[in-house]
DOLUMDO-658983 format. One record per residue (C-alpha): residue number from 1; residue in one letter; x, y, z. Coordinates in nm, 2 decimals, decimal comma. Layout:
<rs>
R;NUM;a;X;Y;Z
...
</rs>
This chain:
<rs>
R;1;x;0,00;0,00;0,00
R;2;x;0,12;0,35;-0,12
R;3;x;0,20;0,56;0,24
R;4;x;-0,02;0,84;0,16
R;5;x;-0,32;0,58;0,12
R;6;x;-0,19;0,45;0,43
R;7;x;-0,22;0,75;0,60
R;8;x;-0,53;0,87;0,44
R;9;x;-0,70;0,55;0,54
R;10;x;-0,57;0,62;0,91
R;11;x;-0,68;0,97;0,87
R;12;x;-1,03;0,84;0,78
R;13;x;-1,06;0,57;1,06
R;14;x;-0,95;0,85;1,33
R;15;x;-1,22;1,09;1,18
R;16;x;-1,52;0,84;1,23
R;17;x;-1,44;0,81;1,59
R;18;x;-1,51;1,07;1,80
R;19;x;-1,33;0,91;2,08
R;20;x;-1,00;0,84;1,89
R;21;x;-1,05;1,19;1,70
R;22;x;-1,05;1,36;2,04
R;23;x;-0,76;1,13;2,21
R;24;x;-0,50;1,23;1,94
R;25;x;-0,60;1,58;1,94
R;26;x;-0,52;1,55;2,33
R;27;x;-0,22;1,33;2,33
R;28;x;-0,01;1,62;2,47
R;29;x;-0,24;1,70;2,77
R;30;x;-0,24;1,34;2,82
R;31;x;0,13;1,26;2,82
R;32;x;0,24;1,59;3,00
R;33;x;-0,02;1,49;3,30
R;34;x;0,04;1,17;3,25
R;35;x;0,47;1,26;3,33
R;36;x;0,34;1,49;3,65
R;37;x;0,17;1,23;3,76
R;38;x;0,46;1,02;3,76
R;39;x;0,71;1,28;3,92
R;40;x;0,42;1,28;4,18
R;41;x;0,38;0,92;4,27
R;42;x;0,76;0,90;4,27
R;43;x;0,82;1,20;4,55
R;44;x;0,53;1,10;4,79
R;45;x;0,65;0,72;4,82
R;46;x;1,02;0,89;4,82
R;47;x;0,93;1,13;5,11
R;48;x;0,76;0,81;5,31
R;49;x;1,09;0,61;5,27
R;50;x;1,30;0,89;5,33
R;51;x;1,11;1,05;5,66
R;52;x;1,13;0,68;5,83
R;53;x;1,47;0,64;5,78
R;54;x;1,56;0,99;5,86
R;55;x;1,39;0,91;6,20
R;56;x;1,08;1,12;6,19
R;57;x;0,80;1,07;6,39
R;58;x;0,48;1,00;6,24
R;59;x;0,31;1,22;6,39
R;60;x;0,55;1,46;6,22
R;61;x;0,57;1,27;5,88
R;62;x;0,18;1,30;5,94
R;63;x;0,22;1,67;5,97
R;64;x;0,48;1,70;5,65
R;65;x;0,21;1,53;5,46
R;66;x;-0,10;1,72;5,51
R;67;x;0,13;2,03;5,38
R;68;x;0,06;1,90;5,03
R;69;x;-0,33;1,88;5,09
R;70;x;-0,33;2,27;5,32
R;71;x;-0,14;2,36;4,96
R;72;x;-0,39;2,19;4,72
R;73;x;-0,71;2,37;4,93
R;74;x;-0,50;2,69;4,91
R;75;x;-0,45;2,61;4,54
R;76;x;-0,83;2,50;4,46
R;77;x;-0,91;2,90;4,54
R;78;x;-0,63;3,08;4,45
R;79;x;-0,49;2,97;4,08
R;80;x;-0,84;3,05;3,93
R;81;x;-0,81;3,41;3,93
R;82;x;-0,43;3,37;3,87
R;83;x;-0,46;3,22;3,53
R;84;x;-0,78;3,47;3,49
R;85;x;-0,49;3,73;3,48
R;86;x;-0,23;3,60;3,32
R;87;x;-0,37;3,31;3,14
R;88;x;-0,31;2,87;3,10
R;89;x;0,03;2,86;2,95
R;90;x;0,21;3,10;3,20
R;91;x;0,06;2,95;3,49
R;92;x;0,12;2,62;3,34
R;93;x;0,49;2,70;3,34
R;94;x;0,53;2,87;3,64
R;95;x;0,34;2,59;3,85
R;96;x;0,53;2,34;3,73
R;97;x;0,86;2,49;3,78
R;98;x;0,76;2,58;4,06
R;99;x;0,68;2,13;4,22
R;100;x;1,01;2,07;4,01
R;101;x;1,18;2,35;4,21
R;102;x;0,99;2,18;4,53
R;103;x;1,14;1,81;4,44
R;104;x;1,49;1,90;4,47
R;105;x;1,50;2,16;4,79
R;106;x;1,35;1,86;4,95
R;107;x;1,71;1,69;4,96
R;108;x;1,90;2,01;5,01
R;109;x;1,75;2,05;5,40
R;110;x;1,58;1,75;5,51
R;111;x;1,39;1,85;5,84
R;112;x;1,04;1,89;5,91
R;113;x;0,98;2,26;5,88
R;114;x;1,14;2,31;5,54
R;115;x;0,90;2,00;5,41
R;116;x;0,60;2,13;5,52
R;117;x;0,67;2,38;5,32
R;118;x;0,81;2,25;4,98
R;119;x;0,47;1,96;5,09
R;120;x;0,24;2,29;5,07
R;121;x;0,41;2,43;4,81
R;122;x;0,38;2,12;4,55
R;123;x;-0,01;2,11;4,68
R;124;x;-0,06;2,45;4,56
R;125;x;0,14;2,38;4,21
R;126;x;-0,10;2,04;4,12
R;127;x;-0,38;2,23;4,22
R;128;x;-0,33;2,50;4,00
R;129;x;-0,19;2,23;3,74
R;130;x;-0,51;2,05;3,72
R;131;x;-0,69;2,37;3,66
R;132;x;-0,51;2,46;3,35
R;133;x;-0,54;2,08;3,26
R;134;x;-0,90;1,96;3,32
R;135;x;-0,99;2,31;3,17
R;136;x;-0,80;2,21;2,88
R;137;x;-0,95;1,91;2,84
R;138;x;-1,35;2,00;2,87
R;139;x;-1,25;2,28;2,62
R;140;x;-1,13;1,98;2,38
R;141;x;-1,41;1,71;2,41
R;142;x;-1,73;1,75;2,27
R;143;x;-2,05;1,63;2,44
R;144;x;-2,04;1,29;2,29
R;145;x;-1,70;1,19;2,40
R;146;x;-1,64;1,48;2,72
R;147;x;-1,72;1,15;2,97
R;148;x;-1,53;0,87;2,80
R;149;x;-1,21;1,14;2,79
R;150;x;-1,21;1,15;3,15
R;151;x;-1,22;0,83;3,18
R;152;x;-0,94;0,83;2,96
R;153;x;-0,76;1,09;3,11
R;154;x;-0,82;0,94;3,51
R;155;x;-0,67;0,58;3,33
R;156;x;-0,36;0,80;3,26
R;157;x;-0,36;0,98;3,58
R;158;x;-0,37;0,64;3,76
R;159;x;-0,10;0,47;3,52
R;160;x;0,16;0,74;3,59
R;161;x;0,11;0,80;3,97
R;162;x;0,17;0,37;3,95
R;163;x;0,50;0,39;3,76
R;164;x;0,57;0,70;3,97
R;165;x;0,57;0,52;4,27
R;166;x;0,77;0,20;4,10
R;167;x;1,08;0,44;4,01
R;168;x;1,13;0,41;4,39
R;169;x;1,37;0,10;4,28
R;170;x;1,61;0,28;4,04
R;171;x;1,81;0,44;4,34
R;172;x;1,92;0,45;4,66
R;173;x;1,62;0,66;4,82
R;174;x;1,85;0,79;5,10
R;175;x;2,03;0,96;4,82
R;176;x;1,95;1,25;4,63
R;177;x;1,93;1,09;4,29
R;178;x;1,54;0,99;4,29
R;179;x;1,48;1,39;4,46
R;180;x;1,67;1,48;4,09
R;181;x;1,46;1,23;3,86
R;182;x;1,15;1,33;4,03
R;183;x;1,24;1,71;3,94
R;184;x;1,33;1,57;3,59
R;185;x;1,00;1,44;3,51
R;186;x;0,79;1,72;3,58
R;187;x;0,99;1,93;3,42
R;188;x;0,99;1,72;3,15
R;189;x;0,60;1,77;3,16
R;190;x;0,61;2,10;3,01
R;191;x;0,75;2,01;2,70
R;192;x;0,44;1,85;2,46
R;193;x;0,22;2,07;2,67
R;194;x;0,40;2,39;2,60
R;195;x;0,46;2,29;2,24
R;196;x;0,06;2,20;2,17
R;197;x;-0,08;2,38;1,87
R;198;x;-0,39;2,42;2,01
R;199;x;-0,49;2,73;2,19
R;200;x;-0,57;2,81;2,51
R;201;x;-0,92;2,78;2,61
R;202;x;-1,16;3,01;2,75
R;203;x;-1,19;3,03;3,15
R;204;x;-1,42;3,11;3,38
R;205;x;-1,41;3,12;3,80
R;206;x;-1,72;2,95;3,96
R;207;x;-1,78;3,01;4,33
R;208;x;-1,86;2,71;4,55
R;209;x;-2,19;2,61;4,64
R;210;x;-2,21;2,63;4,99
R;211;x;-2,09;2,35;5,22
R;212;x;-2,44;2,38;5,43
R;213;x;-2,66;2,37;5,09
R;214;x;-2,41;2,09;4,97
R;215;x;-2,48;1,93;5,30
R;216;x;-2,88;2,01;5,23
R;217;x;-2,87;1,90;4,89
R;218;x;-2,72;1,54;4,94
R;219;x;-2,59;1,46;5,33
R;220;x;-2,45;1,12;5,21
R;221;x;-2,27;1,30;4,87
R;222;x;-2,07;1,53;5,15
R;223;x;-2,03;1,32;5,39
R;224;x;-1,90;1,05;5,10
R;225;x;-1,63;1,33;4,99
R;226;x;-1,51;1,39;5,36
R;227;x;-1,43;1,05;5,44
R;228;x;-1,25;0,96;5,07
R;229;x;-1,05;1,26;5,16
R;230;x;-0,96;1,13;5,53
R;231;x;-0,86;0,80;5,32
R;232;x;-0,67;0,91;5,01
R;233;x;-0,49;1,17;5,20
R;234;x;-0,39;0,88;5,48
R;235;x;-0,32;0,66;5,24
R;236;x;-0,09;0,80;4,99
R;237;x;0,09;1,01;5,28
R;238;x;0,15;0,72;5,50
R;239;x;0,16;0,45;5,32
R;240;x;0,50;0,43;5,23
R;241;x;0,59;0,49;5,60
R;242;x;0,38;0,14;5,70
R;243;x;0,55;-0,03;5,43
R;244;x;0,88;0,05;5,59
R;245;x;0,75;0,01;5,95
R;246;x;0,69;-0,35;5,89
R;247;x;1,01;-0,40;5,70
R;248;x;0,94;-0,41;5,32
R;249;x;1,23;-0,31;5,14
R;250;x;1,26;-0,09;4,87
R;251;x;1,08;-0,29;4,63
R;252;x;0,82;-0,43;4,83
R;253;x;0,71;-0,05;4,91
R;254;x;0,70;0,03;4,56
R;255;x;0,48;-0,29;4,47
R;256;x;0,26;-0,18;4,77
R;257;x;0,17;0,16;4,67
R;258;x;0,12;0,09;4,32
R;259;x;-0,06;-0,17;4,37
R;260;x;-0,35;0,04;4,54
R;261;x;-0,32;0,24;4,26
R;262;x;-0,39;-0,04;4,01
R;263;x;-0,68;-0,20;4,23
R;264;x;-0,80;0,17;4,20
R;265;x;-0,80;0,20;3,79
R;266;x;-0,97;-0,16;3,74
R;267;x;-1,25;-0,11;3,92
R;268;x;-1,33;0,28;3,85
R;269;x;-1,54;0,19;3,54
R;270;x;-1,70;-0,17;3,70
R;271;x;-1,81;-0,01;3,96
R;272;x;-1,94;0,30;3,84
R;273;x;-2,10;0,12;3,55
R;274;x;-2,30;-0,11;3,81
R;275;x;-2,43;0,22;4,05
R;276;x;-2,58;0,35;3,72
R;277;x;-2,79;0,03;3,70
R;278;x;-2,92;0,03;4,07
R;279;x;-2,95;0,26;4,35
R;280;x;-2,63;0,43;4,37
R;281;x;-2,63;0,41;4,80
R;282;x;-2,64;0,06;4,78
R;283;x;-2,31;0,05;4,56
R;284;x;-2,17;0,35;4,79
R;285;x;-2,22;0,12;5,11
R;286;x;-2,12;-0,22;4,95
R;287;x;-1,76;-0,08;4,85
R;288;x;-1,76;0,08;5,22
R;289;x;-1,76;-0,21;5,42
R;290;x;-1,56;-0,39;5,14
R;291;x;-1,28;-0,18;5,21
R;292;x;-1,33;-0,20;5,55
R;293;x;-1,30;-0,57;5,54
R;294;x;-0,99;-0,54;5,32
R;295;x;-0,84;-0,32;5,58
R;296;x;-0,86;-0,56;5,85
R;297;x;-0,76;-0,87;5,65
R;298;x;-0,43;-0,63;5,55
R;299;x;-0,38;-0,56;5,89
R;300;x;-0,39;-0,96;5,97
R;301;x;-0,22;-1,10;5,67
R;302;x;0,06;-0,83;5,72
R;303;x;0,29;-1,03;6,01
R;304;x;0,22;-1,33;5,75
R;305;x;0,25;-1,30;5,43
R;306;x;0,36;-1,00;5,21
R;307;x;0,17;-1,12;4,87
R;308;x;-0,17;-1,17;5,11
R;309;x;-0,11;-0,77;5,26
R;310;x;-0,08;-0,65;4,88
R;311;x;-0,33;-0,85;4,72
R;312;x;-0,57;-0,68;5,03
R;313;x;-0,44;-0,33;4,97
R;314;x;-0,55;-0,38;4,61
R;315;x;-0,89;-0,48;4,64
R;316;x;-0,89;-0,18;4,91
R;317;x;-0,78;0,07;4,66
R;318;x;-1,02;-0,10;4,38
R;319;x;-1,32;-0,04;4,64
R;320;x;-1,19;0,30;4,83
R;321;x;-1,09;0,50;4,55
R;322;x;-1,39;0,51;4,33
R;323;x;-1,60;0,60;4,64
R;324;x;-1,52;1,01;4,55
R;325;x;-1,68;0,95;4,20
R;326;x;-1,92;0,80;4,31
R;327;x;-1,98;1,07;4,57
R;328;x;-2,03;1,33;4,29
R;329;x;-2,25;1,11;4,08
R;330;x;-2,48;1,09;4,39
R;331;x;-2,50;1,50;4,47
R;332;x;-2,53;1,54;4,07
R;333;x;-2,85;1,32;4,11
R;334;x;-3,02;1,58;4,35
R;335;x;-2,87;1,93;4,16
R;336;x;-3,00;2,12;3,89
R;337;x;-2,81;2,17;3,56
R;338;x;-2,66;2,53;3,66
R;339;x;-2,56;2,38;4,02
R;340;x;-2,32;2,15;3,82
R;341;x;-2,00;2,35;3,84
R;342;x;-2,05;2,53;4,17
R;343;x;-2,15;2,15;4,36
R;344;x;-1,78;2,04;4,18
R;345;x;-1,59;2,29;4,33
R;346;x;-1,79;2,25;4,69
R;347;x;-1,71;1,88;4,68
R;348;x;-1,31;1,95;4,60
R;349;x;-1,34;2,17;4,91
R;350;x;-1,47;1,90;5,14
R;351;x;-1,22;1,68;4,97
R;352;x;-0,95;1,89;5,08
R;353;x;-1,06;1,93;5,44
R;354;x;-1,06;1,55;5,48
R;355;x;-0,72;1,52;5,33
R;356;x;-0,55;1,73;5,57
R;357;x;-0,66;1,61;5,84
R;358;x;-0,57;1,20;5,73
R;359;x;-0,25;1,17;5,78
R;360;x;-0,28;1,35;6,09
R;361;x;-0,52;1,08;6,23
R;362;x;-0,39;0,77;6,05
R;363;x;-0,02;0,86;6,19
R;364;x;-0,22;0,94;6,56
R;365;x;-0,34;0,56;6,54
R;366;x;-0,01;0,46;6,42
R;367;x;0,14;0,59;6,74
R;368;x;-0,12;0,46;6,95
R;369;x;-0,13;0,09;6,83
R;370;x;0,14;0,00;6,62
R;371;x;0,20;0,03;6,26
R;372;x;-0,12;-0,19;6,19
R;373;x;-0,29;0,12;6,36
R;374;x;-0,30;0,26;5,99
R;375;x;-0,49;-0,02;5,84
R;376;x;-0,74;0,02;6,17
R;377;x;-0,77;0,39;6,15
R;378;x;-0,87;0,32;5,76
R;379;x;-1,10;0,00;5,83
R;380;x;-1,28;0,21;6,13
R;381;x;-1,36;0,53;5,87
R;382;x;-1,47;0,35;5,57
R;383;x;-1,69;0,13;5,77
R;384;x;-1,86;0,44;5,95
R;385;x;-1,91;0,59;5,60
R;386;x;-2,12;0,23;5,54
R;387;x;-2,32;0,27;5,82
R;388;x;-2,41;0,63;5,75
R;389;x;-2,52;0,52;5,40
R;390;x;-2,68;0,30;5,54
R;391;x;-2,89;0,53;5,77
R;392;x;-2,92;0,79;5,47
R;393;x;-3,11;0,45;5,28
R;394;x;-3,41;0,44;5,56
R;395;x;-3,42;0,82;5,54
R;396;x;-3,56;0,88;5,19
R;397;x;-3,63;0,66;4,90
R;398;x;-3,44;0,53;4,66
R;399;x;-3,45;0,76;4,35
R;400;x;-3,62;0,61;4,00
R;401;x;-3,32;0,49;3,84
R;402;x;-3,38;0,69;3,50
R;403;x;-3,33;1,00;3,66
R;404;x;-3,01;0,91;3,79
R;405;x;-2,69;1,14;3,66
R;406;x;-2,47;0,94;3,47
R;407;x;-2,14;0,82;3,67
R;408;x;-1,79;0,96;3,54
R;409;x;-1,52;0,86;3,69
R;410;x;-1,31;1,11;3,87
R;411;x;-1,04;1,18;4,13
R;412;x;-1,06;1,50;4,34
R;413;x;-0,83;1,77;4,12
R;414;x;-0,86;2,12;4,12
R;415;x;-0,99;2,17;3,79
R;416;x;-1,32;2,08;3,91
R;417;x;-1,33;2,44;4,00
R;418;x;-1,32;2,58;3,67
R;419;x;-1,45;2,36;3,38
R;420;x;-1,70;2,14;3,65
R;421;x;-1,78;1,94;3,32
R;422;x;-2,07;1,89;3,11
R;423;x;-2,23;1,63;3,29
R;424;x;-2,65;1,58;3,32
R;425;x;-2,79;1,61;3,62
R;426;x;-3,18;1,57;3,66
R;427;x;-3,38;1,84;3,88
R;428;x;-3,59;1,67;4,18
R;429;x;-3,88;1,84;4,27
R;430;x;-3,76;2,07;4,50
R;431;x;-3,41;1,99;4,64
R;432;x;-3,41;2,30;4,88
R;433;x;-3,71;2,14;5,09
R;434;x;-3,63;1,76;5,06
R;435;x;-3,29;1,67;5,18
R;436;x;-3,07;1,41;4,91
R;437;x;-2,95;1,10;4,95
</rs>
């Protein structure tokens, strides 16, 4: 075959999917978040390794960690009306340069105080980051393909924060090597994003919704967010730090960490596809007290076999992480189409809150019981969210399945704030008198 038929015919295929059309028009979105993401996952397992060996404290590791997530929830407010100003590209730049910047101070003074910092001041930058991104990426997707794209994009999210956190093994992590890749890869980040053809797109700030009409709106789709926050944050601050604790080498702490992740990208789409199909509280309580259960069998199999502590963690992660998608599925039931954006940005703020506090009380239990106390702490909050959904079921019924929103799946990023997506929501009757699920 001629190469010009050969593209032409490739040309043709890509044209007559919508998907595949908008996928290679994204490809540098995609790759430069799919890098950061990377650079990420490699620092916050780093920083775990690192902090234990240095001799912190938990309860100060805790402390270092939750600068990331007091940076993000400065970040979710702030870098709106910063790119406003200046526009995408600049802030683009500048906030990545800014985490690379962040990467590599963190070996030049290794003590608490200065971690904090450079923790709060990488928060800040992927807040910001994910503004400019997700922005970029409603902007770019039609209607037809906006919610298969973010699946898309979450897959890539999830792959790189997995390889991110199995780079742990290419050096010594008391060295200042992996502190230098890290910085590396972000950087590297800028580079097909920078060079995209496409322009910028247009950008506009929403304000929240209020927490308390949040809280009106849908009790279970707030309360939902808090506690994925209290477990994400926990989780991917800590959990590097209980690897070491119970003596996992290098390796081993890379393989647990991304193995949460993975559990986390299977199931996404299974499980939102089957809370579309029946009443989403159901699906929202099931994964609960499935994750609860995986906790404690983690915590059990931990002192006996390694393979029997990862496979838990994964199934933890396939059945914890989906629960903040599944969150904003269940508010976007209750809202009304022009609540869409503002309930987004509300739900990244309770998001936030949860995640700060996390590691604090995961590394509290950690002092109190042992290393294991992080795999209690985690069993004890995800089965209290089960139980609440479970209250929230005998306090209104179940609504009609076809006027259910769509599920998308989603993890909590800044750019909620700004493009909030184009998702349906149907009205109910009158959500300011009837509380939500």
């Amino acid at each position: 075959m001629p190469i010009d038929s050969g593209l032409h015919a490739s040309s043709t295929v890509v044209a007559r999917n919508p998907t595949l059309a908008a996928t290679v028009a994204n490809w540098p979105l995609l790759a430069g978040m799919a890098l950061l993401m990377v650079g990420n996952g490699l620092l916050v397992s780093l920083l775990g390794v690192r902090a234990t060996s240095e001799g912190f404290a938990n309860i100060v590791t805790g402390l270092v960690m939750s600068g990331y997530f007091a940076g993000f929830f400065a970040g979710t407010w702030l870098t709106p009306r910063v790119i406003e100003n200046v526009g995408h590209v600049r802030v683009f730049a500048a906030l990545a340069s800014i985490a690379s910047i962040a990467a590599l101070v963190h070996s030049l003074w290794i003590n608490p105080v200065s971690w904090i910092a450079m923790r709060a001041l990488t928060g800040f930058s992927f807040a910001g980051l994910y503004v400019v991104a997700e922005s970029w990426l409603n902007a770019g997707s039609g209607n037809e393909t906006r919610g298969r794209m973010l699946a898309i994009y979450m897959l890539t999210q999830y792959a790189g924060l997995a390889i991110g956190q199995l780079f742990l093994t290419v050096a010594d992590p008391n060295g200042f090597v992996l502190f230098i890749l890290s910085s590396i890869v972000v950087s590297a980040a800028l580079i097909p994003i920078l060079l995209s053809p496409r322009p910028a797109p247009s950008f506009e700030v929403s304000s929240p919704l209020g927490i308390r009409a949040l809280i009106r709106i849908s009790p279970l789709g707030a309360v939902a967010t808090v506690v994925n926050g209290l477990t994400q944050g926990a989780f991917f601050s800590l959990g590097a730090v209980y690897a070491t604790s119970i003596g996992m080498n290098v390796g081993g702490v890379a393989i647990f960490m991304a193995a949460v992740t993975l559990g986390g990208s299977l199931l996404q789409w299974p499980i939102g596809r089957f809370s579309d199909a029946i009443d989403r509280r159901q699906v929202i309580a099931l994964v609960s007290f499935g994750a609860a259960l995986a906790c404690v069998a983690a915590g059990f199999l931990a002192d006996r076999t390694t393979f029997g502590l990862i496979a838990a963690s994964c199934i933890f992660g396939g059945l914890a992480l989906p629960v903040y998608s599944l969150s904003v599925a269940h508010t976007n039931d209750y809202l009304k189409p022009d609540q869409l954006v503002a309930a987004s940005s509300g739900l990244v703020v309770l998001f936030g809150s949860g995640s700060i506090f996390g590691p604090l009380l995961a590394s509290a239990a950690m002092d109190l019981s042992g290393p294991n106390g992080f795999f209690w702490y985690l069993a004890v909050v995800t089965a209290s969210l089960g139980v609440f959904t479970l209250y929230r079921m005998t306090a209104r019924v179940a609504l009609p399945l076809d006027e259910q929103a769509p599920y998308v799946p989603l993890m909590a990023r800044g750019g909620e704030l700004s493009t909030g997506g184009d998702y349906e929501a149907q009205e109910p009757s009158d959500p300011d008198e009837s509380p939500g699920g």
